[in-house]
C-alpha positions as CSV (number, residue, x, y, z in Angstrom):
1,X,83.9,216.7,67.6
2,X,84.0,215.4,70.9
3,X,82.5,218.1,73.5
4,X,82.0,215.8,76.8
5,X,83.1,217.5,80.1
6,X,85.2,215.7,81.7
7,X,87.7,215.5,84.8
8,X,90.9,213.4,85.5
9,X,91.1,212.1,88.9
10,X,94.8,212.2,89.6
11,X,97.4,211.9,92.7
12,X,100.5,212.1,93.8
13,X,100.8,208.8,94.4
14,X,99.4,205.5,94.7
15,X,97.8,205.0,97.9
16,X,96.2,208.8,98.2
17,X,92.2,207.7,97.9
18,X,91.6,208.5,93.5
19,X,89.7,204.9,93.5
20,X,87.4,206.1,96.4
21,X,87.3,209.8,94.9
22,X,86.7,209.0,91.4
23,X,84.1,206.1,91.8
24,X,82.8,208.1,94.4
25,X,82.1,211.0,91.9
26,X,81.1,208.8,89.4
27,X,77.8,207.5,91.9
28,X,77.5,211.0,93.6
29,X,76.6,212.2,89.4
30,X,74.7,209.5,88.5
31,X,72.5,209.5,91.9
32,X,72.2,213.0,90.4
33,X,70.6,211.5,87.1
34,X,73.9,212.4,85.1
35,X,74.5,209.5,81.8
36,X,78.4,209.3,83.7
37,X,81.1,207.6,81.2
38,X,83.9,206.0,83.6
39,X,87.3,205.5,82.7
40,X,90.9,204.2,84.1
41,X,93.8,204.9,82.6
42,X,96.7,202.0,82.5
43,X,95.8,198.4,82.2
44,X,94.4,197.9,85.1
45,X,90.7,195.6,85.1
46,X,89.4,196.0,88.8
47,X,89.1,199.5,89.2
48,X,87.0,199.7,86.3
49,X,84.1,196.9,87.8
50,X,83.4,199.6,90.6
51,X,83.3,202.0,87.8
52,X,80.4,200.2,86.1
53,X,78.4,199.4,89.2
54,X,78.6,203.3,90.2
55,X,77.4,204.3,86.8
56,X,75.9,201.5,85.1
57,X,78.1,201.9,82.3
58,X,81.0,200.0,80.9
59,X,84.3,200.9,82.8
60,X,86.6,201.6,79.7
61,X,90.8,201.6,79.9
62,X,92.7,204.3,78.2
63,X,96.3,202.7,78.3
64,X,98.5,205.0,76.1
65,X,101.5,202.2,76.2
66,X,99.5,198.9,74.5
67,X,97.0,200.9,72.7
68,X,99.2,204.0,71.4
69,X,98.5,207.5,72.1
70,X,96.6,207.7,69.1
71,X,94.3,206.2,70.1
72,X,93.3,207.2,73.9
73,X,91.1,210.2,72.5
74,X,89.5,207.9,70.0
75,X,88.8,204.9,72.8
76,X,87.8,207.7,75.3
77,X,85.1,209.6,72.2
78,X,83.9,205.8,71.7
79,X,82.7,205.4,75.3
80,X,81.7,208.7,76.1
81,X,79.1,209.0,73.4
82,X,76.1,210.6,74.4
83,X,77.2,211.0,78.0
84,X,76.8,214.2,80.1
85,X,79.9,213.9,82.0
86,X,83.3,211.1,82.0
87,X,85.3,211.0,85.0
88,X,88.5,209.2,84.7
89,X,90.5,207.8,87.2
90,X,94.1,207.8,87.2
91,X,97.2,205.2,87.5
92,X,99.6,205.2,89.9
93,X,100.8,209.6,90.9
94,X,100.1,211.9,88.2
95,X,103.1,211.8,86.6
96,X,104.1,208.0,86.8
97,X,104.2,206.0,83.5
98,X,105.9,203.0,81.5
99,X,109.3,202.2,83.4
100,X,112.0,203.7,81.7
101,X,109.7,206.0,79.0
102,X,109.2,209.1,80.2
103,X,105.3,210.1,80.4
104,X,104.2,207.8,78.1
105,X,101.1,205.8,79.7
106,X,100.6,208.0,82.5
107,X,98.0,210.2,84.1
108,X,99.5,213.4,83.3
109,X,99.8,212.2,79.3
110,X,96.2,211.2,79.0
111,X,94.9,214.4,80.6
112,X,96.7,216.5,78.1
113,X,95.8,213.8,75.1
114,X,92.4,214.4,76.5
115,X,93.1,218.2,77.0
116,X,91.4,217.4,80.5
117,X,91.6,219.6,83.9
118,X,92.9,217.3,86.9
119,X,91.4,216.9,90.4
120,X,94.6,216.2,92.5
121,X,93.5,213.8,95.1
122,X,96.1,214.7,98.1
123,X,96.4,212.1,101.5
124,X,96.4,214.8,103.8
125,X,97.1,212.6,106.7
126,X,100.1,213.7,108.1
127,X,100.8,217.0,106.6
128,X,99.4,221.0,107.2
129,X,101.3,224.0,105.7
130,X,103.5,221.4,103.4
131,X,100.5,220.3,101.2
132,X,100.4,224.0,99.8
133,X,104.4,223.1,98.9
134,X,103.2,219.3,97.1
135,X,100.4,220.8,95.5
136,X,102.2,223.7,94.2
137,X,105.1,221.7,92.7
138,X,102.5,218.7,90.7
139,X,101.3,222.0,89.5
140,X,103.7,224.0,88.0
141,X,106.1,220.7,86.7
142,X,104.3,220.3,83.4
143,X,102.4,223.7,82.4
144,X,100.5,221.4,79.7
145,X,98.9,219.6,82.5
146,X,95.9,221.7,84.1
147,X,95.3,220.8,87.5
148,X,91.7,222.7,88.6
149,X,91.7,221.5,92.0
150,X,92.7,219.4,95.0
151,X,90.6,217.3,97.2
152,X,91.8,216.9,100.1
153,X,91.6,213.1,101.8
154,X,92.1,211.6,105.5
155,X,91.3,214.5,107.1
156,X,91.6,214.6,110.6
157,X,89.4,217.2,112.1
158,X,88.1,220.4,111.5
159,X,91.2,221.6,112.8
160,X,93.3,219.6,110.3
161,X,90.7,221.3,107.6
162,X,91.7,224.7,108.2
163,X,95.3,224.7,108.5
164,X,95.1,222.9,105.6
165,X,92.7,225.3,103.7
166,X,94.9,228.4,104.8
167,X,97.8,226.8,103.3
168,X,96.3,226.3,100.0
169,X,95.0,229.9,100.0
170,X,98.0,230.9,98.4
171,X,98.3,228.1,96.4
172,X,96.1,229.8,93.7
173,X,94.0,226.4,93.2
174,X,90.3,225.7,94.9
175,X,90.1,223.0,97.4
176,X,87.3,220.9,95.8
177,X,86.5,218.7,98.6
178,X,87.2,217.3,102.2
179,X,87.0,213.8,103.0
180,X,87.4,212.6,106.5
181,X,88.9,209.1,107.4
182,X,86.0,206.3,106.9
183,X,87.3,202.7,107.2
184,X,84.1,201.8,106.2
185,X,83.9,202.6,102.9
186,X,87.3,200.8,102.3
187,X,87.1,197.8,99.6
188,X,89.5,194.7,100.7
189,X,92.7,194.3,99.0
190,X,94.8,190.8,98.5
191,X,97.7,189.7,96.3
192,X,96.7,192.1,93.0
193,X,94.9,195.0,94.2
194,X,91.5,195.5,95.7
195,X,88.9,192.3,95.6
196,X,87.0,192.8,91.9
197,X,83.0,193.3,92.0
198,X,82.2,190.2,90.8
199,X,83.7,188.4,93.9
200,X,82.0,190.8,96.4
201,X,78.4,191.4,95.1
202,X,76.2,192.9,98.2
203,X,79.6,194.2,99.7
204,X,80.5,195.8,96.6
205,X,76.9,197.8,95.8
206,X,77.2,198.5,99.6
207,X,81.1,199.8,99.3
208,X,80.3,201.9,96.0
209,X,77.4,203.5,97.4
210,X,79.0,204.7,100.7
211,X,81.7,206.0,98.1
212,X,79.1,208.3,96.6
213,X,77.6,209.3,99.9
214,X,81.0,210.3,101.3
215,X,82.2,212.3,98.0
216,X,78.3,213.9,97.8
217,X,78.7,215.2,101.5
218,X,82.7,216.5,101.1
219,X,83.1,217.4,98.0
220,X,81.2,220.3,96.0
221,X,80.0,218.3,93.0
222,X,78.7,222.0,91.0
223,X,82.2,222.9,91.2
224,X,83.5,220.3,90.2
225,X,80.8,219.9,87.3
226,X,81.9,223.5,86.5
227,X,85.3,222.3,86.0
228,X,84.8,219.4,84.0
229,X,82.6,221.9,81.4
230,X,86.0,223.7,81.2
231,X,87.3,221.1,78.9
232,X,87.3,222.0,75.4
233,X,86.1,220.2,72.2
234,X,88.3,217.1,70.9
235,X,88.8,217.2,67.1
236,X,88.6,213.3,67.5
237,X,86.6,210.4,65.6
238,X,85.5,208.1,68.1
239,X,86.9,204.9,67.7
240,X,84.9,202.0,65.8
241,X,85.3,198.2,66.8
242,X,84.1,197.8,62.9
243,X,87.3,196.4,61.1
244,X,85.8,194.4,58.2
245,X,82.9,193.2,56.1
246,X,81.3,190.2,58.9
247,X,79.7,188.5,56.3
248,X,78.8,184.4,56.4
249,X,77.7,182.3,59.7
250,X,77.8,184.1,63.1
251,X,80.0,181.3,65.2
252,X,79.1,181.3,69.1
253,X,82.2,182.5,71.0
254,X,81.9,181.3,74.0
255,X,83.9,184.1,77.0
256,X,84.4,182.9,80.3
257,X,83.0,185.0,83.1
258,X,81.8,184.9,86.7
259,X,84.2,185.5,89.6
260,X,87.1,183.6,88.5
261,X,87.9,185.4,85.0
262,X,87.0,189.0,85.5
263,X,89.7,190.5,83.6
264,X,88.5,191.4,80.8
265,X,88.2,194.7,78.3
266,X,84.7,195.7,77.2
267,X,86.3,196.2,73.7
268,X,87.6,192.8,72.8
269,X,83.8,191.6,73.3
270,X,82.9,194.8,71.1
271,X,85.2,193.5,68.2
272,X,84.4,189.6,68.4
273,X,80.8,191.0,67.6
274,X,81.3,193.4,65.1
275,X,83.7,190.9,63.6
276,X,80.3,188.5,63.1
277,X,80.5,186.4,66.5
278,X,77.9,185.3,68.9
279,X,79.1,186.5,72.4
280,X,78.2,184.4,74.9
281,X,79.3,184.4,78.5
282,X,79.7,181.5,80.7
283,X,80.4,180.7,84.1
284,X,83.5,177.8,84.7
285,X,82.6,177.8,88.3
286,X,78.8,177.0,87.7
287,X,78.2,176.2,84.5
288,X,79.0,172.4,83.6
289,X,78.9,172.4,79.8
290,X,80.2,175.4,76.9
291,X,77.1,177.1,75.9
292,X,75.9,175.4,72.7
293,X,77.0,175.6,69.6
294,X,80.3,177.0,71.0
295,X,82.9,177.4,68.1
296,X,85.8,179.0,69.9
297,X,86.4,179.9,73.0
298,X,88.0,183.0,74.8
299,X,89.3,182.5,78.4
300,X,90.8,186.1,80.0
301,X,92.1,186.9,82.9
302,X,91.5,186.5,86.8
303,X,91.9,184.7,89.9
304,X,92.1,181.2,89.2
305,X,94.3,180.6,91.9
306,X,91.5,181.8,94.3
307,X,88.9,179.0,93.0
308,X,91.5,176.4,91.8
309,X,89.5,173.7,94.2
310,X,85.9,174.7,92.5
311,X,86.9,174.9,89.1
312,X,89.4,171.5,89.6
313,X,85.4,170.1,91.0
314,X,83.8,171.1,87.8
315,X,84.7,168.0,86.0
316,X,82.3,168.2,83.1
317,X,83.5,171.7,82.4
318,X,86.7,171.1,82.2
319,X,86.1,167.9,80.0
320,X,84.1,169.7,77.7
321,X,86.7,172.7,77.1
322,X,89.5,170.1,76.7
323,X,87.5,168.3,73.9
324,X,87.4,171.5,72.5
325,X,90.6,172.6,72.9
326,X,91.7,168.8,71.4
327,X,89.5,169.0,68.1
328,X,91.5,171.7,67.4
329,X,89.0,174.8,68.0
330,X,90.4,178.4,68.3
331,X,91.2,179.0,72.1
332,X,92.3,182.4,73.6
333,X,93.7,182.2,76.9
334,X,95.4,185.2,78.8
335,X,97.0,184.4,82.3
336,X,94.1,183.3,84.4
337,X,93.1,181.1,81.6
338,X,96.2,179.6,80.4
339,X,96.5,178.6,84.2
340,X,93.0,176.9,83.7
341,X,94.4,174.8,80.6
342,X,97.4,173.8,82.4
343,X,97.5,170.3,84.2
344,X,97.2,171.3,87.2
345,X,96.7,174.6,89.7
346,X,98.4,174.4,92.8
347,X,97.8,170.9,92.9
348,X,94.5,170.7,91.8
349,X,93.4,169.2,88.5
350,X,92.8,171.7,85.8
351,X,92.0,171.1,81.9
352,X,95.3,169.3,81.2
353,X,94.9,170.7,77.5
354,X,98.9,172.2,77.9
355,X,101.3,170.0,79.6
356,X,102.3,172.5,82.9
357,X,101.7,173.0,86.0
358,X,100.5,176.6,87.9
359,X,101.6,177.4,91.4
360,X,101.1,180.6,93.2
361,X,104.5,182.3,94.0
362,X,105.6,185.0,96.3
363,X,107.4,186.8,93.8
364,X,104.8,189.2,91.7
365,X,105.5,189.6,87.8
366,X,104.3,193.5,86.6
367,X,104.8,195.4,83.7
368,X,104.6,196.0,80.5
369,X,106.3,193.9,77.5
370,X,106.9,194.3,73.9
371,X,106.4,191.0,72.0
372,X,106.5,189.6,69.2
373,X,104.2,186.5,67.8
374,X,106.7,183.6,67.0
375,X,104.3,181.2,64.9
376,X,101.0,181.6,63.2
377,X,97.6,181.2,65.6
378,X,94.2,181.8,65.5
379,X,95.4,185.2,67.2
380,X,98.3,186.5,65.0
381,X,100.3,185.3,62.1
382,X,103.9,185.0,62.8
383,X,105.8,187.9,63.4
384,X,103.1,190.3,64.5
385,X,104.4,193.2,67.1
386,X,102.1,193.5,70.0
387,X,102.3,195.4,73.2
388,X,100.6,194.1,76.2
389,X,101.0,193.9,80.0
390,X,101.8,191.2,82.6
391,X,100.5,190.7,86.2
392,X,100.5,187.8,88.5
393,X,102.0,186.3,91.8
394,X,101.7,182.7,89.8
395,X,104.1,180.4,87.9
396,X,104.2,177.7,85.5
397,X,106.6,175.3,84.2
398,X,107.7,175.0,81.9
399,X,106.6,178.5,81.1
400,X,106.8,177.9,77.0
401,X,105.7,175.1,74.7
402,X,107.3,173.6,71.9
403,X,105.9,175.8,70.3
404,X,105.8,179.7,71.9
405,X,102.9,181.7,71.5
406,X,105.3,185.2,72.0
407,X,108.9,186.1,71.9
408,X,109.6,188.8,74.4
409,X,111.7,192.0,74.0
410,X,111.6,194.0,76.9
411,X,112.6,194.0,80.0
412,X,114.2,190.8,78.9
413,X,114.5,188.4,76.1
414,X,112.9,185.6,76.4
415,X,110.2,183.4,74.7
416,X,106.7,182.5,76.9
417,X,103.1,180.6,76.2
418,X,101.8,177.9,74.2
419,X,100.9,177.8,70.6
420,X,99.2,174.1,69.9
421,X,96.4,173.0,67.3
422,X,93.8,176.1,67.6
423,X,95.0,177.0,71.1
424,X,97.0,180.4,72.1
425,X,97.9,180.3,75.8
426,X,99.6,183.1,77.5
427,X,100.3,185.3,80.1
428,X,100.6,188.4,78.5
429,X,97.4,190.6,78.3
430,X,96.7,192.6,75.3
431,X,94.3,195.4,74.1
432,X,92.9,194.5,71.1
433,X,91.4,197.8,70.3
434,X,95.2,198.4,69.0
435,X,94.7,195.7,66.6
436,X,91.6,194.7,65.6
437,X,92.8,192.4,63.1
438,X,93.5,190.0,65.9
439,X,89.4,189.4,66.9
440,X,88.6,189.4,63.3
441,X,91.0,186.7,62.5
442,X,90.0,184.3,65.4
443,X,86.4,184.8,64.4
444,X,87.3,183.9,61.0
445,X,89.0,180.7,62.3
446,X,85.3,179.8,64.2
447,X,83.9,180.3,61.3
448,X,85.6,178.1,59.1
449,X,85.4,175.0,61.4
């Protein structure tokens, strides 16, 4: 049984403050002394770094589209354990999921997979008597989704506050909080979302913790911990990254980090080591050899095209990751890091292990895909279904090998990535908490090297 309170931070739409709110909320109940479990729902891997500075946690995804809603209650029992509270932050407004499949993967479907109360989040900016009108209809248009509260954000003046508050009176549904318009506690935003922790360091302690001062002064935290305690108990076992017996050698896996490749799920570092790996972590835009003993090597996602001239400067890096890559080592690489193997990154030098060249583009690629694995990696055999998710504002051409790492079914069809010797290059991002199989098969190709 799973019997951690919990709230949903939800909205009517993107834009409406639930990053502030919910990591906010998160630092305002740890500050309190509160073990706070913090989780996004989608795909998304930035909101999720403020996450873990406010509660010094993991920030954990619940993505009901590449991880199945099976699993969300599982994944969310795994990385509350032991936790007083979980706050999770929503994706997009409440009831905004997968293009073209209803709920699935959105706000509104992990709440009630959760069997969570929602804090509506409303951008109060330019609206009095009509929030009662908005609130009232995200409300009552799915009676399985139990919305406890609103906060109320960019609020103008006292003024604003009580027209607003007298309009919600007859709502039926507390107002949780009040937050007036702060600039200051905004975090910078550029070509995919808000700047990521790693990239901001002093700005981003100083952002999250004006975030918890702000939510501590407007918002009535015993209420909303009131709430939370609402939720009921989950029948659910938590989810295990245990898959198989790890048994022989323990090969370093070498993950690349720093503020370059920051996209990355806590999970898929979970699995590599219950799978029998030796995580290591290393930095491409300091660190000028693999960390010893390196067997295989796992290159996520990021912003490459941000520190193409730094990495393209690290010569001995990128030598030693294309001898690697050359002596036929398993290689992961999702989007930021197939970019880094290419030839070349908006004209700068990259590995050169696959024969392409990145540019950044004005056209942004988003969503999520269906594939299928067309040949047999250190990943996947041939013909393994997976589900992941694309984002980037980059291109590369050609955009497939000889050899594709995934045939694509949806939105189109069409085959993308490189498949060659030990590496898998792609763009698509996937969860591997939906199948585990995947880290315990590249560790088995380390170990056999």
């Amino acid at each position: 049984m799973v019997n951690v309170p919990r709230l949903v931070i939800a909205a009517p739409a993107s834009g409406s403050g639930k990053t502030t709110v919910a990591t906010g909320l998160m630092a305002a109940f740890a500050a309190r002394g509160l073990a706070v479990s913090p989780h996004k729902v989608g795909p998304d891997y930035i909101d999720p770094g403020y996450h873990s500075l406010a509660t010094g946690r993991p920030g954990r995804n619940l993505d009901a589209y590449m991880c199945g809603t099976d699993l969300i209650a599982p994944l969310f029992a795994h990385g509350s354990a032991g936790c007083d509270l979980a706050v999770v932050e929503g994706v997009m407004g409440l009831y905004d999921g997968a293009s073209g499949q209803g709920e699935l993967a959105s706000t509104a479907q992990v709440a009630k997979l959760l069997r969570a109360p929602v804090v509506l989040v409303v951008d109060a900016s330019s609206q009095s008597r009509s929030v009662a009108a908005l609130v009232h209809g995200f409300a009552s248009w799915d009676p399985e989704v139990r919305i406890g509260g609103v906060i109320l954000n960019k609020v103008a003046s006292d003024r604003h506050e009580a027209l607003l508050r007298d309009a919600l009176d007859e709502s039926g549904l507390p107002v949780l909080g009040v937050l007036r318009r702060a600039p200051q506690v905004a975090t910078p935003s550029r070509h995919l979302g808000l700047v990521p922790v790693a990239e901001r360091q002093g700005d981003a302690v100083d952002a999250v913790r004006a975030m918890g001062e702000r939510v501590r002064a407007g918002c009535d935290l015993d209420a909303l911990m009131a709430l939370a305690r609402t939720a009921p108990a989950l029948a659910d076992e938590a989810w295990s990254p245990a898959y198989a017996s790890a048994e022989g050698s323990r090969p370093v896996v070498a993950v690349a980090g720093g503020a370059a490749f920051t996209f990355a799920y806590a999970e898929h570092a979970e699995l590599l080591t219950a799978a029998g790996a030796e995580v290591v972590v290393f930095d491409p835009l300091r660190d000028e050899k693999l960390p010893a003993g390196t067997a295989g090597l796992v290159i996520g996602g990021g912003f490459p095209e941000m520190y193409a001239p730094e990495l393209s400067a690290n010569e001995p890096l990128r030598r030693a990751v294309t001898e690697l890559a050359l002596s036929g080592a398993p290689v992961a690489a999702e989007c930021a890091g197939l970019l880094y193997l290419a030839r070349e990154l908006d004209g700068k030098p990259m590995c050169g292990v696959l024969d392409a060249e990145a540019r950044m583009s004005e056209r942004l690629t988003l969503g999520y895909r269906q594939a299928v694995a067309v040949s047999d990696s250190p990943l996947a055999v041939a013909g393994t279904r997976m589900r992941g998710h694309e984002f980037h504002r980059t291109v590369l051409e050609p955009g497939a090998g000889p050899v594709p790492a995934w045939g694509m079914h949806q939105p189109e069809r069409r085959v993308e990535g490189y498949v060659q010797r030990g590496v898998h290059a792609s763009y698509l991002h996937t969860h591997w908490a939906a199948a585990p199989e995947v880290a315990h098969r590249f560790v088995e190709h380390c170990r056999v090297r």
